[in-house]
N, C-alpha and C positions, 0 to 999 in steps of 0.2 A: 747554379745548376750543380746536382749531386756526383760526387764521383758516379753511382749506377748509372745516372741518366745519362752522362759525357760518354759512356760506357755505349750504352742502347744506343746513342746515334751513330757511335762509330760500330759497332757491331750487326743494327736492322739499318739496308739501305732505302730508308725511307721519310718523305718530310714530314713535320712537326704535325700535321694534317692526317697523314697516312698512316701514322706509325701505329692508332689503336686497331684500325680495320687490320692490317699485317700483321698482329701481335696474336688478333683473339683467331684469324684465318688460320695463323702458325699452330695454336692448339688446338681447333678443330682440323686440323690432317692430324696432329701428334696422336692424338684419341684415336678418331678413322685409323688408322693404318698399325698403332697396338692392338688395337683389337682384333684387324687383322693377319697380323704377322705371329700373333697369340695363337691363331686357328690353322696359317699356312702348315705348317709343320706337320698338324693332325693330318690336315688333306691330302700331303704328301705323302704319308703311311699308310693312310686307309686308300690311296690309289692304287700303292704296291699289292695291300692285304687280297683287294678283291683279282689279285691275277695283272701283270703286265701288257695280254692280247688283249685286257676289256678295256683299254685306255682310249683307242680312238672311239671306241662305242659310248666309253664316260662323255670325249668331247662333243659326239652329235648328239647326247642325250643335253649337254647344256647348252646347244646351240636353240634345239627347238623349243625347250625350257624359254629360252629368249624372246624365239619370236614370239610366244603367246603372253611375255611380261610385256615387252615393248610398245601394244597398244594399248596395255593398261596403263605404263606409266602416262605415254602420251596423252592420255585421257586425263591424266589429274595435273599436267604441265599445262594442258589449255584450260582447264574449271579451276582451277585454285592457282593464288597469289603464291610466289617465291615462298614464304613466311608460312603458306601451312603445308606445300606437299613436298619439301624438304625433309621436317621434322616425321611426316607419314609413313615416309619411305623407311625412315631409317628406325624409325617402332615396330614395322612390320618385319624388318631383320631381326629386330629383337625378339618379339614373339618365338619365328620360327628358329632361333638357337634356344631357346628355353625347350620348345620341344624334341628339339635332338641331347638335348641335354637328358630329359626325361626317358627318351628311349635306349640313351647309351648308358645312363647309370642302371635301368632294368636289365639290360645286354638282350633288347627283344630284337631279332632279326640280323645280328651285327653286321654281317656280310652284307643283306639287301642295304640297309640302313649305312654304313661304307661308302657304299656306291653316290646311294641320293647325296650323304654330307659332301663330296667331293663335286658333286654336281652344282649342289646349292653354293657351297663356298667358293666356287669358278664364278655364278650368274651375282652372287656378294660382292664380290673383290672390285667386279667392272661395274655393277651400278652404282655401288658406295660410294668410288673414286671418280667416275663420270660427274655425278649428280653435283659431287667437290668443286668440280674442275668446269663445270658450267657455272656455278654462283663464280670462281673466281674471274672467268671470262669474263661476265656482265658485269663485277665489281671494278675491276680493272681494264684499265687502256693499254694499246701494245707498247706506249712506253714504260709503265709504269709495270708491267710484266716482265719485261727484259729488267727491272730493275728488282723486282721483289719476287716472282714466282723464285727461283733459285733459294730466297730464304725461307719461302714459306714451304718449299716443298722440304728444308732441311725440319722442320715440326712434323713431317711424315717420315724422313727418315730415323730421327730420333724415335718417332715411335716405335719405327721397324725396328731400330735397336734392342728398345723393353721389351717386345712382344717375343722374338725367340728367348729372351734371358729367361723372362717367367715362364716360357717352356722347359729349357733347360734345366732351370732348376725346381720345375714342381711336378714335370710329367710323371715321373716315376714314382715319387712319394704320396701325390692325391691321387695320380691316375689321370687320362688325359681325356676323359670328360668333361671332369668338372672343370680343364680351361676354361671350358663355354660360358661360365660364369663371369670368368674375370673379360671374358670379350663382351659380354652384356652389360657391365659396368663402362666400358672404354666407348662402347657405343651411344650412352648416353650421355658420357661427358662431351662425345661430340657434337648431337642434339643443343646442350646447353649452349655450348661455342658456337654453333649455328643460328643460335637464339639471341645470344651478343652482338654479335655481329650484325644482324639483320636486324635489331633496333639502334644500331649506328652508335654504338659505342664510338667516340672521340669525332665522327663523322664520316660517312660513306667517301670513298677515294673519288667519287665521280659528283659527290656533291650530295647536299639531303637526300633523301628517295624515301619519305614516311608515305606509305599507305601506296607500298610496290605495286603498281597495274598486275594484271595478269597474261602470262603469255599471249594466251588466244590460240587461232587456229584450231584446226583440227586434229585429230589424233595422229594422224597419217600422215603430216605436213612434212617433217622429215624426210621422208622418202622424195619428196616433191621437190622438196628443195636442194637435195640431194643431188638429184637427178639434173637438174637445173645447173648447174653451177661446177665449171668447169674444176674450179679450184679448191670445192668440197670433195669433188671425186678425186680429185688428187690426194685430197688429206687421206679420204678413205683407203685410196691405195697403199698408200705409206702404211698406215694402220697395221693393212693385210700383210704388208711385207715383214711390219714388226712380229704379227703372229707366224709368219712362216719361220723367223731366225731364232724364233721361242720355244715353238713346235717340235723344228726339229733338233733341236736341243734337248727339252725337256726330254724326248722319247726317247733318247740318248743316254740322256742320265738316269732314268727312269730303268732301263736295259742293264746299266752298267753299275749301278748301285746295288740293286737287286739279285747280279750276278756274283758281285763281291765282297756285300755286306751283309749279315746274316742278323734275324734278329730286329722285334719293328722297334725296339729303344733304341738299339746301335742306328739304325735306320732316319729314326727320327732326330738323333742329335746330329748327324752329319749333314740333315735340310737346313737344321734350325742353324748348325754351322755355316753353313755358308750363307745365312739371314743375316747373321749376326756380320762378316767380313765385308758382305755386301754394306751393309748399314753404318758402318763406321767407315770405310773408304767415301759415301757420297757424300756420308754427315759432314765431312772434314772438305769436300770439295764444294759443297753448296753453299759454307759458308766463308769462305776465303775464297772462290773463283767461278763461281755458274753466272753470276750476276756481268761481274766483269767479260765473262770470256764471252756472253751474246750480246754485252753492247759492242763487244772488239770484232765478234765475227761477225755477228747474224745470225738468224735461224738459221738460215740454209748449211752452214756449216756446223751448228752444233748437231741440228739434226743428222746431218752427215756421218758425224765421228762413231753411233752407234753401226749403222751397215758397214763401216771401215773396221772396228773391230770383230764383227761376225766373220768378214773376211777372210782374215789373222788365226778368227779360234778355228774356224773351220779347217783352213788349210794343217792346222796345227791337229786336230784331231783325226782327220785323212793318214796324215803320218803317224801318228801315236793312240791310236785310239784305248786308252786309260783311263782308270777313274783320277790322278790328277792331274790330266789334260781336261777332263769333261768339271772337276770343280774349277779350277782355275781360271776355265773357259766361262762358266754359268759367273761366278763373281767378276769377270770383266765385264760381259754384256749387260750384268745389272744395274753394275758400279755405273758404267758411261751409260745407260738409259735414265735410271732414276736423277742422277748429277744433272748430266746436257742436254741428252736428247729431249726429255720428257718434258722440261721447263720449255724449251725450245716447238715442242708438237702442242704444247697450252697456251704459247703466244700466238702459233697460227691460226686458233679462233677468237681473238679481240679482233680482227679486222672485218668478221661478219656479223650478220645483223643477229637480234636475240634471239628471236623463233629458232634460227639455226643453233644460238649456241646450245639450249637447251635438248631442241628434239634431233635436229639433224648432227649435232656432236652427240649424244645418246647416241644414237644409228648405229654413227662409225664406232663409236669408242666400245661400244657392246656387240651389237647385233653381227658387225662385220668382224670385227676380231674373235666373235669367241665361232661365226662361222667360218674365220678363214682358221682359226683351230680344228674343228671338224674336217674340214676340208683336209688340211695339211696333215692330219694324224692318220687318215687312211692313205695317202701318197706315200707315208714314212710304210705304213703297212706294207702298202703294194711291192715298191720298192724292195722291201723285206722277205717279200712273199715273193719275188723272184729270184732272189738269190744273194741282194747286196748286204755286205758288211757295215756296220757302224761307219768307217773310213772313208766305204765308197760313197755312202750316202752322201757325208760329209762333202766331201768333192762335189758331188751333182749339186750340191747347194750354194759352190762360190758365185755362179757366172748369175743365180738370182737377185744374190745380195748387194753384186756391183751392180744391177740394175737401181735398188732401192738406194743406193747411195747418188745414182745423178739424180734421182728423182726428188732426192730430197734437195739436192742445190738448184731444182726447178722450183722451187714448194719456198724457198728462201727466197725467192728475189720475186716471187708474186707477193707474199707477206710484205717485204718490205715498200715495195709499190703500194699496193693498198692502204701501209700506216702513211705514208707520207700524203696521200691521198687525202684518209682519215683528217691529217692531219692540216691541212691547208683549209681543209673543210671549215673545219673547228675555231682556224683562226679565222677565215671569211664571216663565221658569225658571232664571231664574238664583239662585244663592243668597241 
């Protein structure tokens, strides 16, 4: 064995079996998420450009944006195998950045055109990353997720790392159109990675799978099974809680950037800054301790640790309400979400069946979160609109968050039920 390779095993924690499907899964996120960490920044600026009161109107405008995508993708989850409406979905992203590319290098409409990019790149971010994180559910088992989601999600934060750097350093010399460019490249190398992968490069983790079945079902099933199942509406909840600790954060920073930062360069390097702090703190924690820290704890506890820091920043921005209380606050919550929680909310669906990973994880992971965004941007309005401070807000938010923190040591110990479940199952049939 090569020094590199003594290297690979002690560096990906995965066996000799597993290690191509982990490898190529690690550079399709790395792809997915420069290209979009390349765009976040843009979205960030063009949300301030069009006005700070139009913000919760951006988030219902990409809620209902949702619902009318939602039956579509459902549509091509039940008629087409894993292997072509992956690759479909994510052409069709491509397309439509080629034409905002076109219409931002004309400068036709910039303001309306602002708006839709900040819409579009919200209903991007959740399908791109959903659609991800369903192939890795169905590839992987809940052991073998508590063992590798942490490393493959460090190939998304690396990406997050490149995608503000090539902001940082080309916005202002090319102009921050033509990003769209370099995220239309990043998008396709994930296609490819998706391409690898799903012809089982080294072998499928769950064993061959040439000539993938197709979902089935119908468009709608998500909802049904949804509905159905005690323990999906729990994930759902969780979700929501996630968009509410986001919500009212982002409209925070969003207020208090705005107020203090002048200027959409100055603006944009202090998103893309805190991209970049975010991105190197998880990168360094996914690969020395996410793996370990949910076979030591469990979901229910990694999940946890994110609603325990909302807690902290909240309390802390009640007292202080500053822009570096509110950066500080946005780089922990993202740090401990992308690191734990997030690996931790992806192993809660290997223990249900596939129809739901696909459509009923879609549901939650889009439909519900970007409507409990809608929802929670006019509560931060209301709120606003009667009189409360940044501070106060902040306060009305802690007594939610401790909600969402038992909920998620509820959300822990059914997962872990279920794999053990899973798992006796599996021994019962095997030879």
């Amino acid at each position: 064995m090569t020094p590199f390779r003594r290297w690979l095993r002690r560096a990906v924690p995965a066996t000799p079996q597993e290690l191509a499907a982990a490898l190529w899964s690690f550079g399709y996120f790395f792809a997915l998420l420069a290209g979009y960490y390349v765009l976040r920044p843009l979205r960030d600026q063009m949300g301030i450009a069009g006005g700070t009161r139009a913000l919760p109107w951006l988030f219902t405008a990409t809620f209902v944006t949702l619902l009318v995508a939602q039956p579509l993708y459902g549509v091509l989850v039940a008629r087409l195998p894993r292997a072509r409406f992956i690759p479909i979905v994510y052409h069709f992203f491509v397309a439509n950045l080629a034409v905002f590319w076109a219409l931002l290098a004309l400068d036709i409409a910039p303001v309306i055109v602002a708006r839709v990019f900040f819409v579009w790149v919200s209903v991007f971010n959740l399908f791109a990353v959903a659609v991800f994180w369903s192939f890795m559910a169905d590839l992987f088992t809940s052991e073998q997720g508590k063992r590798l989601f942490g490393f493959i999600g460090a190939g998304g934060t690396a990406g997050a790392l490149l995608g503000p750097v090539i902001t940082i350093a080309l916005s202002v010399p090319l102009g921050p159109h033509n990003l769209l460019l370099a995220a239309i490249v990043f998008l396709e190398i994930a296609v490819f990675c998706a391409h690898r992968l799903e012809r089982g490069a080294g072998g499928h983790p769950r064993g061959p799978r040439r000539d993938e079945p197709r979902v089935g079902g119908s468009a709608l099933a998500g909802l049904s099974g949804l509905l159905r199942s005690p323990y999906l509406l729990g994930v759902g909840a969780w979700v929501s809680l996630l968009s509410f600790g986001a919500t009212m954060l982002y409209l925070a920073q969003a207020n208090v950037v705005a107020a203090t930062v002048q200027g959409a360069g100055a603006q944009t390097r202090i998103f893309a800054g805190i991209d970049l702090a975010v991105g190197l703190l998880t990168l360094a924690t996914q690969v020395f301790a996410t793996g370990r820290l949910l076979q030591r704890f469990g979901t229910g506890a990694a999940a946890g640790a994110l609603p325990a820091v909302y807690v902290i920043g909240f309390l802390a921005l009640a007292a202080t309400p500053s822009l570096a209380v509110v950066v500080v606050f946005q780089v922990a919550q993202r740090w401990m979400n992308f690191a734990i929680a997030n690996p931790a909310r992806q192993v809660f669906f290997t223990v249900v069946g596939r129809e739901e990973k696909y459509k009923a994880k879609n549901l939650i992971d889009v439909v519900i979160y970007r409507g409990s965004d809608a929802l929670y941007g006019w509560v931060y309005d209301a709120l606003h609109a009667i009189g409360l401070k940044i501070g106060a807000i902040a306060l009305c938010a802690v007594p939610v968050v401790l909600a969402w923190a038992i909920l998620s040591a509820a959300l822990g110990r059914t997962q872990e039920r279920r794999a053990s479940l899973d798992g006796a199952i599996a021994q019962g049939d095997s030879p």
